[in-house]
DRENRO-470546 format. One record per residue: chain; residue in three letters; x, y, z of N, C-alpha, C, O in turn. Coordinates in steps of 0.02 Angstrom, whole numbers, plus 50000, padded with zeros to 5 digits. Example, Ala and Ser with C-alpha at 12.3 -4.5 7.8 and 13.67 -1.06 7.14 Angstrom:
BEGIN
- A	Ala	50660	49716	50390	50615	49775	50390	50660	49835	50390	50712	49834	50423
- A	Ser	50642	49888	50354	50684	49947	50357	50645	50002	50394	50670	50057	50402
***
This chain:
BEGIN
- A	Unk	50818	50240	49502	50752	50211	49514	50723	50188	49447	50725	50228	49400
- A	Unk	50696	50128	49439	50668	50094	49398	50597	50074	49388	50572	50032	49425
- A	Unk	50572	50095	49351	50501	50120	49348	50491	50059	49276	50530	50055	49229
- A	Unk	50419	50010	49289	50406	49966	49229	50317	50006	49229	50276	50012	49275
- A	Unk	50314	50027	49160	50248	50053	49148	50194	50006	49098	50202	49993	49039
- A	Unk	50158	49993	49127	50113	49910	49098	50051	49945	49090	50023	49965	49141
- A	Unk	50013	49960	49009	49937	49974	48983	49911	49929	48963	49921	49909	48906
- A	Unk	49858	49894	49017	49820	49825	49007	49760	49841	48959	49710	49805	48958
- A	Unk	49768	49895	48921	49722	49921	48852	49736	49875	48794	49795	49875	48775
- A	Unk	49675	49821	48748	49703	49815	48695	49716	49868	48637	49746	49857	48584
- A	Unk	49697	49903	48649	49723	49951	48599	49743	50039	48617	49730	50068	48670
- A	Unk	49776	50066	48562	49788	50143	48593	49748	50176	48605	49700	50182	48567
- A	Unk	49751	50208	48664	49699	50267	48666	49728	50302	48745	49784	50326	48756
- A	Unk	49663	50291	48797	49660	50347	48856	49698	50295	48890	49749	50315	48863
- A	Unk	49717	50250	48922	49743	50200	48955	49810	50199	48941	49853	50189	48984
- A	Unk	49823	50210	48870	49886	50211	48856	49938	50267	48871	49996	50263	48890
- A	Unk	49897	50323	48853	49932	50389	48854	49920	50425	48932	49948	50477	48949
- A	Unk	49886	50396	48964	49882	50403	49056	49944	50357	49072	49981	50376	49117
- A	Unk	49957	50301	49042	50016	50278	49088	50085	50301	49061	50139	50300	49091
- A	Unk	50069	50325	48991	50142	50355	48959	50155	50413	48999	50208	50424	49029
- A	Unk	50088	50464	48997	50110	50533	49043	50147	50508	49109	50206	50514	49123
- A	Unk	50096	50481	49143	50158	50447	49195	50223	50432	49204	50263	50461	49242
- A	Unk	50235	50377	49163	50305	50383	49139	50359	50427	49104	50418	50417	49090
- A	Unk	50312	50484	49096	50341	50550	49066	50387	50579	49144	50446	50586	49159
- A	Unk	50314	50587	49180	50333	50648	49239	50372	50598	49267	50411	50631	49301
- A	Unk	50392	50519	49279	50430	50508	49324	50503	50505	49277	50546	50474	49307
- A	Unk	50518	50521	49234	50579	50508	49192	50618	50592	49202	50677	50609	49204
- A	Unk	50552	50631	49207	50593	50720	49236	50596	50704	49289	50651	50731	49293
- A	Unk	50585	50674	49363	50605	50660	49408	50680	50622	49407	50716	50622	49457
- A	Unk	50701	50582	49331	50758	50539	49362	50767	50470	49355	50818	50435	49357
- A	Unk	50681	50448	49344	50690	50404	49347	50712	50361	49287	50715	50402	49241
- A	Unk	50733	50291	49261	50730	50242	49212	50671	50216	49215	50648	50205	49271
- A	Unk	50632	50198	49153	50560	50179	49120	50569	50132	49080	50614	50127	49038
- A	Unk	50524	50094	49090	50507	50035	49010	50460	50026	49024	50443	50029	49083
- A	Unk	50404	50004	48958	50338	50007	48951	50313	49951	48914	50341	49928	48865
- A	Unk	50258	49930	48940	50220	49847	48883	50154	49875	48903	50120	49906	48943
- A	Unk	50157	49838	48839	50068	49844	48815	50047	49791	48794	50074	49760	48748
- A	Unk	49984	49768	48831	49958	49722	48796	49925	49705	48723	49901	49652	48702
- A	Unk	49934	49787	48685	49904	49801	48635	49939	49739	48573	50001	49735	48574
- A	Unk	49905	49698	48528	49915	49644	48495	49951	49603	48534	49993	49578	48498
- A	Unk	49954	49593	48562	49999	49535	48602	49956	49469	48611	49902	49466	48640
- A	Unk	49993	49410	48577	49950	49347	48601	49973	49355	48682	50025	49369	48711
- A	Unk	49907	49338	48701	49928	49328	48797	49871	49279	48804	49813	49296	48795
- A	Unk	49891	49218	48822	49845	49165	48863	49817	49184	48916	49834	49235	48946
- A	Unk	49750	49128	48939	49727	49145	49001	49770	49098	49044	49803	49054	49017
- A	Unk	49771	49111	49124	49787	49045	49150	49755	48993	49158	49704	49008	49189
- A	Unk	49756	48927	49146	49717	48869	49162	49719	48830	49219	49687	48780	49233
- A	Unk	49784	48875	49267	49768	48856	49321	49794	48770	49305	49766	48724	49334
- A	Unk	49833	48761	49270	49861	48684	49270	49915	48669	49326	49929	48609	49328
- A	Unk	49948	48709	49373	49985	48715	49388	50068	48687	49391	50108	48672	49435
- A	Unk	50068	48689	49315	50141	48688	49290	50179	48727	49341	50220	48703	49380
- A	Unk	50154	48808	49335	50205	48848	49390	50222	48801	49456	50275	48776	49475
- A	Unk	50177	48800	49475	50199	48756	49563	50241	48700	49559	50285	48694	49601
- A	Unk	50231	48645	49501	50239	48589	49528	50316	48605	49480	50365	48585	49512
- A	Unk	50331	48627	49433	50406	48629	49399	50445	48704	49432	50503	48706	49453
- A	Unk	50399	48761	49429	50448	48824	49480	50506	48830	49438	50565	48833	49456
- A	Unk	50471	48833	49358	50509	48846	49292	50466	48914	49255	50480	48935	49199
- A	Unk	50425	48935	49288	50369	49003	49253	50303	48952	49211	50288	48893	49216
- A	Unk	50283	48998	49180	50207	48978	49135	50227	48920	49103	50287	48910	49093
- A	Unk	50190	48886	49087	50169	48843	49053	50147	48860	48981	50157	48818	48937
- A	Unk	50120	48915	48967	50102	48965	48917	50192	49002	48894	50235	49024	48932
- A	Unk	50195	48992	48795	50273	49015	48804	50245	49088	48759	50257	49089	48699
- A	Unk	50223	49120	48778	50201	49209	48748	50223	49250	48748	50284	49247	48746
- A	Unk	50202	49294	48750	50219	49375	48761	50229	49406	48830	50247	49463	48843
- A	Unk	50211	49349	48875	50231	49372	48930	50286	49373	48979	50288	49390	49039
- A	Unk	50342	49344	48928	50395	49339	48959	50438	49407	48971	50480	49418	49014
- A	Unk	50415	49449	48922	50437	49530	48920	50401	49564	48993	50429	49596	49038
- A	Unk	50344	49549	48989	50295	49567	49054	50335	49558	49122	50351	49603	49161
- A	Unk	50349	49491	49128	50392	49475	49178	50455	49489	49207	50470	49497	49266
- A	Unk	50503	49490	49136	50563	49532	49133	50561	49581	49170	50601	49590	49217
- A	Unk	50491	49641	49144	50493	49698	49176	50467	49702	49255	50490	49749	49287
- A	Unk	50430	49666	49284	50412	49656	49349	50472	49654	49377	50485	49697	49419
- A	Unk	50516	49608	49362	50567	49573	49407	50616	49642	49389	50632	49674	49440
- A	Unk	50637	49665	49333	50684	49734	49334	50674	49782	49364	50723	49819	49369
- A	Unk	50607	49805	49399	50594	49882	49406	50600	49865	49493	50604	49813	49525
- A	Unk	50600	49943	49513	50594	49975	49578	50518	49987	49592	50496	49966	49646
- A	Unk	50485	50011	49558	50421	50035	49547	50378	49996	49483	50407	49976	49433
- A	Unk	50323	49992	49491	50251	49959	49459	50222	50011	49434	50241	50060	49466
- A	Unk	50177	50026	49386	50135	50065	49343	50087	50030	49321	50104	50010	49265
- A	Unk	50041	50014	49332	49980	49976	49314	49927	50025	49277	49907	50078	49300
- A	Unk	49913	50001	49224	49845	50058	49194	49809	50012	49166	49835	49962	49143
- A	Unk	49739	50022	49165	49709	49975	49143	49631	50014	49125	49594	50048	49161
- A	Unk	49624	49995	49064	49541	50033	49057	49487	50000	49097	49492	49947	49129
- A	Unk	49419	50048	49087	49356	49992	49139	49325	49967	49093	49325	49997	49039
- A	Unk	49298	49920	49098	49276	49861	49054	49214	49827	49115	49225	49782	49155
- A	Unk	49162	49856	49106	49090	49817	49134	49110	49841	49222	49112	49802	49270
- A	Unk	49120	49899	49222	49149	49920	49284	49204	49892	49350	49193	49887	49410
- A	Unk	49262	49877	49313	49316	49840	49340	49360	49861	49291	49360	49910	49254
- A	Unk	49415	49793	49302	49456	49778	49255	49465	49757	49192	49440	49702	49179
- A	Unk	49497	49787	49145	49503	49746	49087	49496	49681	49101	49495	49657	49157
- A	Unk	49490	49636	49028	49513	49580	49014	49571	49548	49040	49586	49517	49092
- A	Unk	49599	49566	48987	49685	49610	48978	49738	49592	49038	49783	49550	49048
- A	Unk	49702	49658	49077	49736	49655	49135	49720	49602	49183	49772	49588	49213
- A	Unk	49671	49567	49203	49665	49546	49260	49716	49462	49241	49738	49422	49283
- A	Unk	49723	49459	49156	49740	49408	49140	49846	49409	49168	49890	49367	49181
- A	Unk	49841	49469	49165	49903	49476	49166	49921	49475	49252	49973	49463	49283
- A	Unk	49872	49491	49268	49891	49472	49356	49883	49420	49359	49932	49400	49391
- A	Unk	49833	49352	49339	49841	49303	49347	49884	49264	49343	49884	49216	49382
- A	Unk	49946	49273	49285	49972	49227	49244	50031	49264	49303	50081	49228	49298
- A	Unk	50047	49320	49355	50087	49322	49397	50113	49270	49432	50173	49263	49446
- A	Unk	50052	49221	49452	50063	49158	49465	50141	49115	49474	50176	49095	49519
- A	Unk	50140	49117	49379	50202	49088	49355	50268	49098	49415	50294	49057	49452
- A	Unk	50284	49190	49403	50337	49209	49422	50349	49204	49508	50404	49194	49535
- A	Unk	50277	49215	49545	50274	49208	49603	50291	49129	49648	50321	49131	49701
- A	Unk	50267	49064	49616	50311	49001	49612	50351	48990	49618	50369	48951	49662
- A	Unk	50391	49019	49573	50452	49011	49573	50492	49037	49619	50530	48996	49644
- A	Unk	50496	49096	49641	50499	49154	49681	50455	49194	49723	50438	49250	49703
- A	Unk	50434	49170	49777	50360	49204	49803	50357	49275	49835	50310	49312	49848
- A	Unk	50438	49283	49844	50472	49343	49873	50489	49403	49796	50489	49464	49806
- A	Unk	50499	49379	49740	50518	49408	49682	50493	49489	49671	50525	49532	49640
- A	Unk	50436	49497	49699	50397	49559	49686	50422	49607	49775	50442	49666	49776
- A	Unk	50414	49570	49827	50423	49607	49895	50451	49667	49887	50500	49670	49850
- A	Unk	50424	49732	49922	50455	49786	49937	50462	49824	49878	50500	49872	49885
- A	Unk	50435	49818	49816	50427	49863	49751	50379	49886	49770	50340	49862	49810
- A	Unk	50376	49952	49735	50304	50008	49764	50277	50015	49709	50314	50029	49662
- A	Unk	50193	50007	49696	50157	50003	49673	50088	50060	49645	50056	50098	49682
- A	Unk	50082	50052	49587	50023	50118	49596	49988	50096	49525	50019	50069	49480
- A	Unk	49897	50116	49522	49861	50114	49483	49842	50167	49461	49847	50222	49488
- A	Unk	49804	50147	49382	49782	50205	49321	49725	50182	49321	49731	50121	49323
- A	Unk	49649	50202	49319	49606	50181	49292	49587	50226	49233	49615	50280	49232
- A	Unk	49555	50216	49197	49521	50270	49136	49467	50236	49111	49467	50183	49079
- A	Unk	49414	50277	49130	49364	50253	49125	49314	50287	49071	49307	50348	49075
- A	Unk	49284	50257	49028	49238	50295	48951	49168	50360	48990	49134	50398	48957
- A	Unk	49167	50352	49066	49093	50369	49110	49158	50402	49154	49215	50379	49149
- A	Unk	49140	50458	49197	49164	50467	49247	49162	50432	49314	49205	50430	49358
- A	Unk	49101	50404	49312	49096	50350	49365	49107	50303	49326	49052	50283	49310
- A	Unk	49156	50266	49292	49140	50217	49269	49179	50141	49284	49186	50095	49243
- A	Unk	49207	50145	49368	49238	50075	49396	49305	50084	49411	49345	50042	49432
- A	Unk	49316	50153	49397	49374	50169	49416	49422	50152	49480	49479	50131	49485
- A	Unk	49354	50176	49539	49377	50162	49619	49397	50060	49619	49443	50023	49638
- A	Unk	49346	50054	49594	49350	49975	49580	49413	49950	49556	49461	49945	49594
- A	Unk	49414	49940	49514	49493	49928	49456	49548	49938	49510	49587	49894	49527
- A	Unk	49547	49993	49533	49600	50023	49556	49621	49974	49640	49669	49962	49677
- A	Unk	49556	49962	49636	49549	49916	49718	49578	49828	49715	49595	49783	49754
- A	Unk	49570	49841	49643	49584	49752	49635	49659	49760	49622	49696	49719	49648
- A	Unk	49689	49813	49581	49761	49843	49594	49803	49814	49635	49851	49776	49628
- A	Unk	49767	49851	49699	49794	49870	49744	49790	49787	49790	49832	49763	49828
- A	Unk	49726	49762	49768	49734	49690	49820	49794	49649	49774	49830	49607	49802
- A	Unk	49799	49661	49713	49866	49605	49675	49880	49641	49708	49844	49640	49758
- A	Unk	49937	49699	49711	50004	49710	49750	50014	49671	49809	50063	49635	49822
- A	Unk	49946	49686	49853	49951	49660	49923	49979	49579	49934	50022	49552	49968
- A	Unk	49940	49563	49895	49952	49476	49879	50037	49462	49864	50070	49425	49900
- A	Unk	50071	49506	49791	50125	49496	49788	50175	49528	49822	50232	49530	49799
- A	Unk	50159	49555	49874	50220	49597	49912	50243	49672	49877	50300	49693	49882
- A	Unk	50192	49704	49845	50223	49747	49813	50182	49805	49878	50130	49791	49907
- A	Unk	50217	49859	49886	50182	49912	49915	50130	49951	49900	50158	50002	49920
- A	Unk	50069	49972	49878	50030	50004	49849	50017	50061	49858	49967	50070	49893
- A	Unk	50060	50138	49829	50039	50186	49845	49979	50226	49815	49983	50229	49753
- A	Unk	49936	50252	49837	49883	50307	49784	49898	50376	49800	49946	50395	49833
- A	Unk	49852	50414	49773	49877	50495	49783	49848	50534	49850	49850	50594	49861
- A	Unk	49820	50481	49891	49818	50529	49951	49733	50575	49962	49696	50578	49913
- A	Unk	49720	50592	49997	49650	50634	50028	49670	50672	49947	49714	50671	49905
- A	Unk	49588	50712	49963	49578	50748	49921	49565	50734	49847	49588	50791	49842
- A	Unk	49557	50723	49811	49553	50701	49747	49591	50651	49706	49596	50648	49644
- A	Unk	49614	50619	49747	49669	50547	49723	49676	50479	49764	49719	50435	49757
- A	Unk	49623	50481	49808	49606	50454	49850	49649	50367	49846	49701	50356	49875
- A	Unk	49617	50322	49809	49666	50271	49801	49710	50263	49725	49733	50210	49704
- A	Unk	49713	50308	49701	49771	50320	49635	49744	50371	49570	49706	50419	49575
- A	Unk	49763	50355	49536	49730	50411	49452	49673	50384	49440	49680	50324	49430
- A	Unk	49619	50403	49437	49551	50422	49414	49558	50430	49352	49593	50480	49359
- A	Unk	49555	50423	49285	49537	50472	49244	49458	50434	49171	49437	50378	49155
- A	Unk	49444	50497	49153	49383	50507	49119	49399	50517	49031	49399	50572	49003
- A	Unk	49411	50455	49001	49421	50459	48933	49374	50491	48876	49393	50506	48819
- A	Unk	49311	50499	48901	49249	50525	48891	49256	50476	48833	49223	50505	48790
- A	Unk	49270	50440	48814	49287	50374	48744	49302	50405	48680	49283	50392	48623
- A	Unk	49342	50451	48705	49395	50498	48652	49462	50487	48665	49507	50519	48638
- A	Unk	49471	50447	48701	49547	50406	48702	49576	50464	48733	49550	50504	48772
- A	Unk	49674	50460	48696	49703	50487	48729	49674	50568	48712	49665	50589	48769
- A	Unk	49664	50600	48686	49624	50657	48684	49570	50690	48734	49582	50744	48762
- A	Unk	49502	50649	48746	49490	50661	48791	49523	50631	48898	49496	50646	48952
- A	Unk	49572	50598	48887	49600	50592	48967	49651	50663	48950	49667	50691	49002
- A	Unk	49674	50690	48899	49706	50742	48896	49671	50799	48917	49693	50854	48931
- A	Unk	49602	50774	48916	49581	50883	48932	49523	50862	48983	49469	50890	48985
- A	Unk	49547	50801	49032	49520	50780	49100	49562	50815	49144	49609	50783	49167
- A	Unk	49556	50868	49160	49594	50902	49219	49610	50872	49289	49662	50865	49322
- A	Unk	49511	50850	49303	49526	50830	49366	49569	50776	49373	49610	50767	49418
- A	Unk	49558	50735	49320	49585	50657	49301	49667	50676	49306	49692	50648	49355
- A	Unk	49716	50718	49267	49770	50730	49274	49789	50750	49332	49844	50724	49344
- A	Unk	49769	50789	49384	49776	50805	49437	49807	50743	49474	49867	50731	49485
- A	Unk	49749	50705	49490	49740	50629	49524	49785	50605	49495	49823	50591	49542
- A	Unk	49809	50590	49451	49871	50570	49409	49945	50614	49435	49979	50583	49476
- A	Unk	49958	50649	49423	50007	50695	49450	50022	50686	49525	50081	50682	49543
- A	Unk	49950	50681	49592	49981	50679	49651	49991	50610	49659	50018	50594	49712
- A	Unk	49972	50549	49608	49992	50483	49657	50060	50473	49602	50103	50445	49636
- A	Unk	50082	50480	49545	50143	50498	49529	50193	50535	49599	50245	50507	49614
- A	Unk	50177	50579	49626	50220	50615	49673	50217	50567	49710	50265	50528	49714
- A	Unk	50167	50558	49742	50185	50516	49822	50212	50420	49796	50244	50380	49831
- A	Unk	50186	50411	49732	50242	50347	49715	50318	50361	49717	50362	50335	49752
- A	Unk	50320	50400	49677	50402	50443	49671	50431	50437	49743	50469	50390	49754
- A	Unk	50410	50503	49816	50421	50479	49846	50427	50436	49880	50471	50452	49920
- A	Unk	50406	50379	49891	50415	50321	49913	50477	50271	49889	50523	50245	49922
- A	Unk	50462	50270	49827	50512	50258	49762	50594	50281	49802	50640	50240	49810
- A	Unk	50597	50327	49815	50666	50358	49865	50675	50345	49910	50734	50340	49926
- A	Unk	50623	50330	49960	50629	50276	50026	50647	50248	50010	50707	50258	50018
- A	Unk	50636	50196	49980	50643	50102	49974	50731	50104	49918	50777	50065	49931
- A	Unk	50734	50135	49883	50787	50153	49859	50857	50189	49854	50905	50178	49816
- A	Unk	50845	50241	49912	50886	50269	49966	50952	50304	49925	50997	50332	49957
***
């Protein structure tokens, strides 16, 4: 099972080290991991020129996101983390779902039947987490990817967590936040074994 772990954080901190732990606990499960960060990375916006459609050759933009893509198209499983930023999504990230575009053109089936799951980390405990995590979950929907979260109880649509804006330090001594992290890790995992058999 092939697991691609993507921190739509420009820089290190709680976003980063929530999607690394992730990729920790699914690598003692078994699994294979690779990880991008948007951290320094030139990454364009899309302009929506639609190079992708009309050539169904990828971006039009020649960046950093060709690694991004690589890893979409390699994995079994998705890892999305992304900090809150004005209660949503990063920058960052939403740029990087956009520019999906490219790969989806070309291939509109390319993503189908990969299982999917979100990180939010947020500087506030309420701070857009449920949100972020919702727009997640509508890219997957859009690209055919499956979207799992952690289920009733405290993981409701994926990892929650509370950076208190102490980075990876404070999502480290977010209990509840790791929790929520830990059960939608499990129920991705399982799924991850369905679809992979």
């Amino acid at each position: 099972m092939k697991v691609f772990g993507v921190s739509g954080s420009p820089r290190i901190g709680g976003t980063d080290f929530a999607v690394r732990h992730a990729l920790h606990l699914l690598e003692e499960k078994g699994c294979e991991t690779a990880y991008f960060s948007v951290k320094l990375k030139k990454i364009e916006f899309c302009l929506h020129c639609d190079y992708c459609t009309r050539k169904k050759e990828g971006c039009v933009h020649k960046d950093a996101l060709a690694e991004f893509y690589d890893g979409l198209i390699w994995a079994d499983g998705i890892v999305i983390g992304t900090p809150c930023y004005q209660g949503t999504l990063s920058g960052q990230t939403k740029t990087l779902l956009d520019r999906c575009r490219a790969i989806l053109a070309r291939d509109p089936r390319v993503l189908d039947g990969k299982v999917g799951m979100g990180i939010a980390v947020g500087g506030d405990r309420n701070g857009g987490q449920e949100v972020a995590l919702r727009s997640l979950h509508d890219f997957y929907i859009i690209a055919g990817v499956i979207p799992v979260a952690g289920g009733a109880f405290g993981a409701n649509l994926g990892a929650t967590l509370w950076s208190r804006d102490q980075g990876g330090e404070g999502v480290n001594r977010d209990e509840d936040g790791l929790r929520s992290l830990r059960k939608t890790v499990k129920r991705f995992h399982e799924r991850l074994e369905r679809i992979t058999g």
